[in-house]
C-alpha positions, 0 to 999 in steps of 0.5 A: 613960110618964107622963101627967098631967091637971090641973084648974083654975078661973077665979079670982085663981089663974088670973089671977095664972098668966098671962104678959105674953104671955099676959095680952095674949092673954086680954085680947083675946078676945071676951067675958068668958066666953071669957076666963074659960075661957081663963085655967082652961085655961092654969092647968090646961095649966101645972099638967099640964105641971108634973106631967108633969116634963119640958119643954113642948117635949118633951110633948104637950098638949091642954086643954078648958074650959067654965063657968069650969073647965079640964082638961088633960093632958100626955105625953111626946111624941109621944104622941097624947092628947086631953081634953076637958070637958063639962056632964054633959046637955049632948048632947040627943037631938036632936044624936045623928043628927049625930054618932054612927055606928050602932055608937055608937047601942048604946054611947050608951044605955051610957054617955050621950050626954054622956059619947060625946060627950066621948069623941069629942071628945078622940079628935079631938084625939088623933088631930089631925082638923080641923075640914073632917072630919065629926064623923060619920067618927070612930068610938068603938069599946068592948070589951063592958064600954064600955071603950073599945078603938079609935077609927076615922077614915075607916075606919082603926081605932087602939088607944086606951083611955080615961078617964072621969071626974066631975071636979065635980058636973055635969061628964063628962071624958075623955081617949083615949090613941091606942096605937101600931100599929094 
């Protein structure tokens, strides 16, 4: 199977990579800085859907974006993958309670709040959660060298793995690869 990710910027590129359609769309949303990630996101879609050399209506994908920079990853359908992209010390103490379970307590203090934070949210999208679903329900679940083994939705535990990474300086990405069976 192969997976591709790609990253992208905000710049004359990311605009230039846009459809009519496209261009319509970004001029609609509210404010510049939801545009600016919006453009890096599709440049980044485009080039993991380019990478992955099959046709986007045969792929699975999912993109993040933040501070005018995007990833994104794609696989063959009907993988289940998520990414997404974070500031690095973007997760403060503070917020731990309202996301993490108590079994992720001990892998935060491993891996960082920012980098379980990201984990968790590309497992979220990899496993399709909405958003009336507690961030709280999903579960990230680590062999005992904090590589990531499974994720849990209500209970219900997948194989997954992961990758972590540090794409610029101040940046943490992940994507998780949900497996097939359980």
């Amino acid at each position: 199977m192969h997976t591709s990710y790609a990253l992208a910027l905000d710049g004359p590129l990311a605009a230039a990579c846009l459809t009519a359609a496209e261009r319509r769309a970004c001029a609609a949303l509210p404010g510049a800085v939801r545009r600016r990630d919006w453009r890096a996101g599709r440049l980044a879609a485009k080039r993991a859907v380019r990478a992955a050399r099959l046709p986007a209506a045969r792929l699975t994908v999912s993109i993040s974006h933040v501070a005018g920079r995007a990833a994104a990853v794609a696989a063959p359908a009907p993988s289940r993958v998520g990414i997404d992209l974070e500031r690095a010390g973007a997760v403060r103490p503070a917020q731990a309670r309202y996301f993490l379970t108590r079994a992720e307590r001990r892998l935060a203090r491993r891996l960082g709040l920012t980098t379980l934070w990201t984990l968790k949210e590309a497992a979220w999208k990899a496993l399709g959660a909405d958003d009336a679903t507690p961030f709280a329900a999903l579960e990230v679940h680590a062999d005992p060298h904090g590589g990531v083994e499974g994720v849990s939705l209500h209970g219900r535990r997948h194989r997954a793995r992961a990758l972590v990474a540090r794409p610029w300086p101040g940046f943490v990405l992940a994507v998780v690869w949900l497996s097939e069976g359980r």
